[in-house]
N, C-alpha and C positions, 0 to 999 in steps of 0.2 A: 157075466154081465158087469163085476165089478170093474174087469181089467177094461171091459170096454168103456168104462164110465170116465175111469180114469185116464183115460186117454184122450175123451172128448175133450175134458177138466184140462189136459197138460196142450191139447190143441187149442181151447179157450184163453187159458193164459197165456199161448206165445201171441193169439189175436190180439188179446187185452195187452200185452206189451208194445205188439206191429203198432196197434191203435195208439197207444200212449206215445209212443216213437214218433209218430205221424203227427198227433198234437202238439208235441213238444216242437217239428218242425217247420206245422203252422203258424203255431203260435211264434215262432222267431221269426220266419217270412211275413207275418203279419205286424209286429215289430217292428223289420224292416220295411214292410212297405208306408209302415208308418212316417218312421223317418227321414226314409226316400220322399214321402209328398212333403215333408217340413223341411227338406234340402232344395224339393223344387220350388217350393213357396218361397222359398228365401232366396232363390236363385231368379226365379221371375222377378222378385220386386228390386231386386238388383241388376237385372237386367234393366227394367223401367226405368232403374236410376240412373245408368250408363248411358240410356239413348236422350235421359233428358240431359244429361252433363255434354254427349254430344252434339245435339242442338245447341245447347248454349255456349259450345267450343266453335261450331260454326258461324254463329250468329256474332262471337269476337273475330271470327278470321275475317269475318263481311266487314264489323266494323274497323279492323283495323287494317284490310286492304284502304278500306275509304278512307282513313286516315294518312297511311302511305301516300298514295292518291294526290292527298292535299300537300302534304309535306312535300312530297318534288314539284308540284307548282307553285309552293310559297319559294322552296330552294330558287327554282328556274328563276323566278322573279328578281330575288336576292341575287341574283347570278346575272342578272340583267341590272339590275340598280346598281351594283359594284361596276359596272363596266362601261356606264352610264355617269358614276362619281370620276370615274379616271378619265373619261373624255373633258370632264369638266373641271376637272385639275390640271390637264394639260392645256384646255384652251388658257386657265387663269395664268397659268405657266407662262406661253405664249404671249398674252394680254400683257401683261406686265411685262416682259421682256420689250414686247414694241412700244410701250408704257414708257420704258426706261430711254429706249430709242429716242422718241421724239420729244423729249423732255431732251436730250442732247442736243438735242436737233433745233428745239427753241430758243436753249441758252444759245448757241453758235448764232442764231439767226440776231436776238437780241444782242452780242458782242458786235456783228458787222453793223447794225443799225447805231449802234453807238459810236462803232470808228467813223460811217456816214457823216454821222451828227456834228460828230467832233472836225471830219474835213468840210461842213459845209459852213460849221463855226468860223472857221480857220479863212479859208477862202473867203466871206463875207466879211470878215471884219478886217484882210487886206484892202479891199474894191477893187475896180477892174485894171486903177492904174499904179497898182504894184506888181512886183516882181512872185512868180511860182516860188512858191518854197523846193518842189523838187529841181526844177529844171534851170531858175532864175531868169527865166525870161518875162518881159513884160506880160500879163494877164489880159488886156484889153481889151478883143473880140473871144477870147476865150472861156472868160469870166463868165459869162452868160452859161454857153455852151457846158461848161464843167456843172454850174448851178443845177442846171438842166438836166444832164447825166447823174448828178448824186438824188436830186431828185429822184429821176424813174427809175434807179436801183434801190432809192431807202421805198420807194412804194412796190418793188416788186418784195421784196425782202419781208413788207409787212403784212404782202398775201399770202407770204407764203408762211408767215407767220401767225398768221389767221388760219389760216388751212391748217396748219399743225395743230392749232389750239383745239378746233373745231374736232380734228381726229383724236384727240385725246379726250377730248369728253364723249365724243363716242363710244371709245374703249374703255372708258372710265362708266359710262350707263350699263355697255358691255357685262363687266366685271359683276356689277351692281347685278343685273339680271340670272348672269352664273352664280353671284350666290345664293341668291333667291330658289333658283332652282337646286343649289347645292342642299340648302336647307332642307325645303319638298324633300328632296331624296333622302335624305338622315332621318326624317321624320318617317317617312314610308317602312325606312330598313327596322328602324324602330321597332314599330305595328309588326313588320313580317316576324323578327326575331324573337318578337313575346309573342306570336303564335307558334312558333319551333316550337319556346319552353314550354307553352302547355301540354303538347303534344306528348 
């Protein structure tokens, strides 16, 4: 009866080992599972973190499409005003060149009205019965007729002298106008380019 005692006793403590064995790998899995839920807790609230940093990664994509957006319609604009300044460099270009034209054009016309002047001086202060300075023949019935002729040359001379004046101040309000608008437009590009830089 002893040997069988003893045997229960040596079957009991391999149990009491198995069991301790058992507990010891409870108790670690239990550890682990411990750890396990404070890696998942940590990895949840970081997951939370990542979808609200994503939200807010999208919500800059939204605003900085819209921004983009804007910036090639102020560009487009600036791209239109630049092309808009050079039409109106060239007309000022232009302007001024025909500017320069009939300003040639009026000295020349004032020169022949003065050679006029000077041959109707000439001819009047001979009378009719002296002799042509060019031709030297007696003047008589032709004094008139020359009078006459220098006449409606010095009065075409001074239409057309009028006409040119008249178009130079045209081109001269002209001028005046492109720059008024030259100004608008620098003024505009202005505004667009400090809305670039804020951007």
């Amino acid at each position: 009866a002893l040997v069988k005692k003893e045997g229960e006793l040596k079957k009991g403590k391999k149990e009491i080992k198995v069991l301790e064995e058992k507990a010891k790998i409870r108790n670690i899995a239990l550890r682990e599972r411990s750890s396990l839920t404070a890696t998942l807790v940590s990895l949840e609230k970081e997951m939370d973190g990542l979808q609200k940093e994503s939200a807010s990664l999208e919500e800059l994509g939204k605003e900085f499409e819209a921004h983009k957006t804007g910036m090639n319609k102020v560009q487009k604009e600036l791209d239109g005003l630049s092309d808009k300044k050079k039409k109106a460099r060239k007309e000022v270009s232009e302007s001024r060149s025909k500017m320069g034209e009939l300003g040639s054009i009026l000295q020349q016309l004032k020169k022949e009205i003065m050679i006029i002047d000077k041959d109707v001086n000439t001819i009047s202060g001979l009378g009719p019965e002296s002799e042509c300075p060019t031709c030297l023949r007696k003047l008589g019935d032709t004094y008139e007729r020359l009078l006459t002729s220098f006449g409606e040359q010095r009065e075409r001379l001074v239409g057309e002298q009028e006409k040119t004046r008249k178009a130079m101040e045209s081109l001269d309000e002209q001028l005046r106008g492109i720059d008024a608008r030259t100004k608008a437009l620098d003024k505009r590009e202005s505004i667009l380019n400090a809305k670039l830089m804020k951007w």
